[in-house]
N, C-alpha and C positions, 0 to 999 in steps of 0.2 A: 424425885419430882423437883426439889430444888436447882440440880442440877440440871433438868431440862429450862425452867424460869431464869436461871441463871444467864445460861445459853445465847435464848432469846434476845435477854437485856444489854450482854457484852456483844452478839453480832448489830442488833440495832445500835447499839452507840459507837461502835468501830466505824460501820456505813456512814452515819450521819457524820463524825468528824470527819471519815475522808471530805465527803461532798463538802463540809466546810473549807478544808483544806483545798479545795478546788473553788473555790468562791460562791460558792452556793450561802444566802442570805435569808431568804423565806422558807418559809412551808405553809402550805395550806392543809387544816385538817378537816375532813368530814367526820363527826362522832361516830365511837362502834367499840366493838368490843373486843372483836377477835383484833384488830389494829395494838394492842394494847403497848405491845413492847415497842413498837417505833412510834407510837405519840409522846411517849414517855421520854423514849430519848430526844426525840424534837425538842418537848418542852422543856431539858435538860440543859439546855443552851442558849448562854445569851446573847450569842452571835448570832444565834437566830430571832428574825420575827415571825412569830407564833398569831396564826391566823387561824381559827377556828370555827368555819362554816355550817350551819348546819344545813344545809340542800347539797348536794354533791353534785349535781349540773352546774348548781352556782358557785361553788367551790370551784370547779372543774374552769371554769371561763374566767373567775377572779388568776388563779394560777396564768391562766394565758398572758391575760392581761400584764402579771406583775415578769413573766419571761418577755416581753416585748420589748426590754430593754438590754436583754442579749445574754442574759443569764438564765436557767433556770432554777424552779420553784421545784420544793419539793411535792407533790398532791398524794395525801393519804388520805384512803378509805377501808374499812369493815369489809368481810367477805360478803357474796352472794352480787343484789341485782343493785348494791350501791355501788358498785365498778362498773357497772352499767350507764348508771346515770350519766357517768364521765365522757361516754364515746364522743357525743357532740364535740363536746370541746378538743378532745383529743385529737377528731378528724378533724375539725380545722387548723388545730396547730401543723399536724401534717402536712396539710398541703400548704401553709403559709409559713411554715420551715420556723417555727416559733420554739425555743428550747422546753421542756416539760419531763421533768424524773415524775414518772407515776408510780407512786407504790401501791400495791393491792394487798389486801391482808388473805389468807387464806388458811383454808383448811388442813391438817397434813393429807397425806396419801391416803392412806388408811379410812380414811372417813368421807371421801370423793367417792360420788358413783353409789350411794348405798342409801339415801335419803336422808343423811345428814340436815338436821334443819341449817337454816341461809346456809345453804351449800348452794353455787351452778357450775358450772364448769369455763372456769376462768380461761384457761389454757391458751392462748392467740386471741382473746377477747376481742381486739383491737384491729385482728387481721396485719393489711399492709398498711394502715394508716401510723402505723410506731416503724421507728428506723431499728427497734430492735425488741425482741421480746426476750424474758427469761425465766423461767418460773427455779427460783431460788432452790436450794439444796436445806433442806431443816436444820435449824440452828444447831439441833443438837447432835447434828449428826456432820455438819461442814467439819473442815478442816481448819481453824483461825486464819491459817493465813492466806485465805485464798480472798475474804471479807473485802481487805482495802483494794484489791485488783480489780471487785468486782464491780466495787464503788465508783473507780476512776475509769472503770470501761463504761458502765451509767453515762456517768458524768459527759464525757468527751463526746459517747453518741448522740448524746441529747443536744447539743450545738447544733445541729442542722434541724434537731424536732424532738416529737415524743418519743420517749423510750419507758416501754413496760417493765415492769419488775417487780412480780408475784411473789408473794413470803407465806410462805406457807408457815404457821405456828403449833404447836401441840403446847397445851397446858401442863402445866402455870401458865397465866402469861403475865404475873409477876415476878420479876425476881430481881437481883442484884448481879450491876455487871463486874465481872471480873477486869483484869488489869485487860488492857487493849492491847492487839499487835504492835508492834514498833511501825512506823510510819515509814511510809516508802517514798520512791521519785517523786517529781510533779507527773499528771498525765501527758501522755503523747497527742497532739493534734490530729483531729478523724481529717487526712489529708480532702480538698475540697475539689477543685480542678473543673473545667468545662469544656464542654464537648463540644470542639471547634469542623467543621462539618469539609472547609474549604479555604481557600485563602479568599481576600480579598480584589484581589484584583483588577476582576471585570467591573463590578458597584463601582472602583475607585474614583474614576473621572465624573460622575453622574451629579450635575450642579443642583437640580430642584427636589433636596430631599428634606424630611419632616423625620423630629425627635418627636417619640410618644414615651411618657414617664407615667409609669405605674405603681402601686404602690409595692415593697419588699424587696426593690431590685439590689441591694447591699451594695451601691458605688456612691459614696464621696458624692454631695449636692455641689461642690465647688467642681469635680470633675467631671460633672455633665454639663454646667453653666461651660466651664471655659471649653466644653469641644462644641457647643453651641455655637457661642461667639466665635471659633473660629472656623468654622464651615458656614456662618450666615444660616445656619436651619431654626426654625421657629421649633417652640417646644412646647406642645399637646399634652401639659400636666395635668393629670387628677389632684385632685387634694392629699390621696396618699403618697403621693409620689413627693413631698416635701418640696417641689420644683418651683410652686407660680409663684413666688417674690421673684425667681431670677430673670434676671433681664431681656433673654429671647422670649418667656413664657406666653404662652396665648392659651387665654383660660375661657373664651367663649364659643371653642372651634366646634362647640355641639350645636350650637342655633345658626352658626356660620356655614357648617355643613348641610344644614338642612336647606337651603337654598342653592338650587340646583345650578344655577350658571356660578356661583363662589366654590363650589366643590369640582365644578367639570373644569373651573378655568385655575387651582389649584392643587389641582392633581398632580404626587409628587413620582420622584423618578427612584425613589430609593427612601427605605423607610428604616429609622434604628428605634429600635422599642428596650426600653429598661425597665426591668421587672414585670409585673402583671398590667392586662391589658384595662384600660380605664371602663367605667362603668355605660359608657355610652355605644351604644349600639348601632346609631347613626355613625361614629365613626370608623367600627369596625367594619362595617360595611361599605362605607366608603373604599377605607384600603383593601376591600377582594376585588369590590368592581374598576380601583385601580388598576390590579393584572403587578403589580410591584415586589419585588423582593422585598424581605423585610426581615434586618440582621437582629436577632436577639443577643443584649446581654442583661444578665442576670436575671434576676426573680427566681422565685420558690418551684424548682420541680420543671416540670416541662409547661410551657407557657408557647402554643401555637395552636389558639383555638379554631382559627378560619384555615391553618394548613398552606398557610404560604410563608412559611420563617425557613428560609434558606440555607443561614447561619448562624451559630453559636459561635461567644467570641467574646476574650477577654477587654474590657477598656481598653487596655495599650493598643491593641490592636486596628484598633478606627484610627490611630493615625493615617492608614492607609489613602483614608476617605479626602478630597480634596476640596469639596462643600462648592458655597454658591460665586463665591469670587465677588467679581464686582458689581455683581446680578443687583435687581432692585426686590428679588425674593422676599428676605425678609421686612423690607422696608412694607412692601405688600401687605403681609401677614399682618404685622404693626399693626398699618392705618386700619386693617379691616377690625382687628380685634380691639382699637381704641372706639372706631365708631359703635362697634356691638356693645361694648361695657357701656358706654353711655346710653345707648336705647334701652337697655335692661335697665338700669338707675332711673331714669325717668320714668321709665313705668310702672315700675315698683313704688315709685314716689308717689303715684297718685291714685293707690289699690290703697287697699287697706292689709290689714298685715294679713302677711299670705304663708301659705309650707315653701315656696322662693322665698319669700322675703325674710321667714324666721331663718332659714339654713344661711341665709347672706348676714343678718342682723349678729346673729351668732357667732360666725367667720369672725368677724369684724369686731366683735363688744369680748370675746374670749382674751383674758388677761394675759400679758405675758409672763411668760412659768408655767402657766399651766396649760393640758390637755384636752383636744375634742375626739370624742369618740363618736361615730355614727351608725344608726341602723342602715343594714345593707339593703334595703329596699329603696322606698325615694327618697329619704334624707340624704344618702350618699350622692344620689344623683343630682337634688335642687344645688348641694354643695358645688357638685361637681360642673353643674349647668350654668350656675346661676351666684354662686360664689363669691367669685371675683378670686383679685388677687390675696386675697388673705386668709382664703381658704386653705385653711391645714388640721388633714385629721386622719385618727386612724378607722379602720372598719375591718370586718373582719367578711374578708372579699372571696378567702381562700373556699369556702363551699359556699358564700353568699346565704346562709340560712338567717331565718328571724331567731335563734337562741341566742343566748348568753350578753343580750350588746350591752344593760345595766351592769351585771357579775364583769365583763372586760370595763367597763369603765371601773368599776370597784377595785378591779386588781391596781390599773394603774393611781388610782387614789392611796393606794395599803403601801405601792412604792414610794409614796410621799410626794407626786404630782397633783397640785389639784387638778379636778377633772371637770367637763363639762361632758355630759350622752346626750346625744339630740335621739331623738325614738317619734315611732308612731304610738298609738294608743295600743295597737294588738301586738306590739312588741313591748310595751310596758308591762302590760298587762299578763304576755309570756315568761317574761322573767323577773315579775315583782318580788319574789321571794330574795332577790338580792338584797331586799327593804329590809330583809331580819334583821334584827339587832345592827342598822348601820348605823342609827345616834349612838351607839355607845362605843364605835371605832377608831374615833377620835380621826375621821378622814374627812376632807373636803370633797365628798360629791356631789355635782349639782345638773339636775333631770330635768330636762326641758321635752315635753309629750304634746305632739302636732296631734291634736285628738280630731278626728273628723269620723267619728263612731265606726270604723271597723276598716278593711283592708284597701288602702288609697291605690297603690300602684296597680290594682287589677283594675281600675278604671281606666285607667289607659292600653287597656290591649282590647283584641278587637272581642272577647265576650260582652264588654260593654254595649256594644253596638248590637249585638247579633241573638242576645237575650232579652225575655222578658223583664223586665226591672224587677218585679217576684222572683223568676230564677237566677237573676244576677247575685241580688243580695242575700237569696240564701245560701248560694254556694261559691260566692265570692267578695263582696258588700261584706259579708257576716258580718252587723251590727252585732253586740255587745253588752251596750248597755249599763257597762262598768261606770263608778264612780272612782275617776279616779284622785282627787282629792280623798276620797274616803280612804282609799286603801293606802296612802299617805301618812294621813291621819293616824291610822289602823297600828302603823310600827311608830308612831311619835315624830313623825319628819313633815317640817313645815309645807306647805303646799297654797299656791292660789294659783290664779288663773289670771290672764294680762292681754290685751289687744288691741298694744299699742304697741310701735315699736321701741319707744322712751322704757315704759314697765317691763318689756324683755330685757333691755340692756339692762336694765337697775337689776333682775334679776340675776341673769347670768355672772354680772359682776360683782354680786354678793357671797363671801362664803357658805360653803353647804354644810351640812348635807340639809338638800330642800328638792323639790319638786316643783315646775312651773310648769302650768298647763296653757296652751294656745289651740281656740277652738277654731276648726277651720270644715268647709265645705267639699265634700269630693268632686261631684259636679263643677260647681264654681273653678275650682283650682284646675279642672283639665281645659278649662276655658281660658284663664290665664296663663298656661303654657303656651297655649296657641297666640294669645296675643303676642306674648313675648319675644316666640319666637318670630312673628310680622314684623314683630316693630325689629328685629334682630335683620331680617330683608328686606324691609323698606330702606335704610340706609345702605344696605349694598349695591343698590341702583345706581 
């Protein structure tokens, strides 16, 4: 029996130093039991930070969060339905090509399939959402030196996303490790490459075209400004897209598009899109009813939602492209997008604080060094609408779900980023349990919750209109009724409520970890979209 504990404890700590050896710095743990020999050896290192969650969805999104900086996190869990918990986060790292070593603790062979208690059947858990699954060989039956090969195959797959790797344990799962393998190469690079569809050609000569920047497209923010600037095309940044400081950027093109003679008399002749497609729907729609080619580079996986991206194509490659010349294009773009920021300021100036006005106030009052995280519902959006240029943040765009958006702000807070999460109420209230134990973290996170009693962006589609106010809110409204200062309170983290936009900035600009609630109207706020978006077509006249 020693001998099997033994096992256990020299292939866990072999693993873990390779993945050190490949620059792997966290781990996040979910508690459990059958896990025992690879907590153990996590906690064995002080190269590592040892993070220790107790909810494993929130685990599961803290890990994403702390890979968003292009490395990954180790995420360990127990056998059964706490590998479970993890799928969310998992599928998004997948499609948002975010690095993640998952380990799953499991049961051996023998005791699968037979009703082992926390036993299920781990086996492709994950499906396609991992770049690579593996359910391990029993410690005590591998061969040592097969250990560090399998480590640095982990490692290297996990660069583009999640990668599974199932450890199955048989007791002990105490023991003492033995001496380790000798240590091998560095890993080899999972080569990356892109699937170029045609040349350039025909596009090349085509003067009235539009950059759209999204967020995850992996190119250099200096190497999309300078092919800006020298094509003369204006650039249709999301706030993910790290883009609207640069100098072409036009960050009001959603309320600009929504007035019909500024969208029919700007219709472009050729479209280059970087990474994922912005959160606005008004301008996706736009570019179908264009009829336009639209070249992609980069972003996470395949990125041609409406079915008109012609080409794939490396940056170098848009040299091709010849741009607007001595056209008055983007001078256009400019003037229209300096008049729209001004009509949005003004009207904002004379509302009271609004869910635009917090995601703009926020933009704006977030310290430099530190992070905004956003829910991918309407926060991402007021960001993205209503902004400006200072808008810079991440979301997690890749399945657009309400989970995990507290837990990704947490991870990158555990990186040593302060962070700011802007949330709704029924996303706060979704993933509060990231609350656990976060005063004793010793991390800066600070929660800003647009509370307007239950789900805001379904106010804006047409069940608002076409239901009863009774069946709206029960099957979309769902009020609540949560307190959430209470549930603040609850784990010891300061909390008040502010509806001003002076008391927002004091907030956001205070270290955390804290809560600030802003209570706001559903009704009300679908009404102030609209004006916004008048006052945004009154000066295009």
């Amino acid at each position: 029996m020693t001998r099997i504990g033994n096992a256990n404890a020299t292939a866990c700590a072999t693993l873990v130093d390779e993945w050190i050896r490949c620059g792997v710095r966290h781990a996040v743990v979910a508690p459990g039991s059958r896990s025992t020999p690879m907590a153990l050896a996590l906690a064995a290192r002080e190269e590592l930070a040892l993070h220790v969650v107790h909810d494993e969805r929130v685990a599961a999104f803290a890990a994403l969060g702390l890979g968003l900086d292009g490395v990954p996190a180790v995420l360990l869990c127990t056998s059964g339905t706490a590998a479970v918990n993890f799928h969310p986060a998992v599928v998004e790292a997948g499609l948002s090509e975010v690095p993640m070593i998952v380990a799953t603790a499991d049961r051996p062979p023998e005791l699968r399939g037979i009703g082992s208690p926390q036993t299920i059947d781990q086996l492709e858990l994950y499906g396609r959402s991992v770049r690579w699954f593996c359910d391990a060989p029993l410690p005590d039956e591998a061969d040592p030196s097969s250990w560090r090969p399998l480590a640095q195959r982990v490692f290297s797959t996990a660069e583009t996303g999640p990668v599974h790797l199932n450890l199955p344990f048989r007791e002990p799962l105490v023991g003492e490790a033995d001496e380790l393998p000798e240590p091998i190469g560095p890993p080899l690079p999972v080569p990356r490459g892109y699937v170029v569809n045609g040349p350039l050609d025909e596009a090349s000569n085509r003067q009235r075209g539009v950059i759209v920047a999204g967020g995850r497209h992996g190119v250099a923010i200096a190497d999309i400004e300078a092919f800006a600037v020298r094509t003369g095309w204006p650039v249709l940044a999301s706030p993910e897209s790290g883009c609207r400081s640069i100098s072409n950027a036009v960050t009001t093109f959603d309320s600009l598009l929504r007035h019909r003679d500024f969208a029919d008399a700007h219709a472009p002749e050729i479209v280059v899109r970087f990474g994922r497609a912005p959160a606005s729907k008004v301008l996706s729609q736009w570019l179908v009813t264009a009829e336009v080619p639209v070249i992609q580079v980069g972003g996470p996986g395949v990125i041609d939602p409406e079915r008109n991206v012609v080409l794939h194509c490396q940056m170098g490659e848009l040299a091709a492209l010849s741009g607007a010349g001595a056209t008055p294009w983007m001078a256009r773009w400019r003037h229209a997008d300096e008049s729209a920021e001004a009509a949005i300021s003004a009207a904002l100036e004379e509302a009271p604080l609004s869910e635009p006005g917090v995601a703009r106030t926020v933009a704006r009052a977030v310290p430099a060094g530190a992070e905004l995280v956003v829910s991918s519902s309407m926060p991402v959006r007021d960001l993205e609408w209503f902004g400006g240029r200072a808008a810079r943040a991440h979301a997690n765009r890749g399945a657009n779900g309400i989970d995990g958006v507290i837990s990704t702000g947490l991870g990158r807070a555990l990186a040593g980023c302060p962070t700011v999460v802007l949330v709704g109420d029924i996303a706060f209230v979704h993933d509060s349990n990231a609350l656990v134990a976060l005063r004793h973290r010793n991390v800066d996170l600070r929660i800003v919750v647009i509370d307007n009693g239950g789900g805001g962006i379904f106010s804006f589609l047409p069940q608002a209109a076409s239901l009863t106010t009774d069946r709206f809110e029960q099957l979309f409204g769902t009020p609540h009724g949560t307190d959430i200062e209470a549930i603040a309170a609850a784990h010891g983290i300061g909390a008040t409520t502010v509806d001003t936009v002076d008391g927002l900035v004091a907030s956001v600009r205070a270290p955390g970890p804290s809560v600030t609630r802003v209570v706001t109207d559903r009704v009300e706020n679908v009404q102030l979209h609209d004006l916004l978006h008048r006052a945004v077509a009154s000066v295009q006249r």
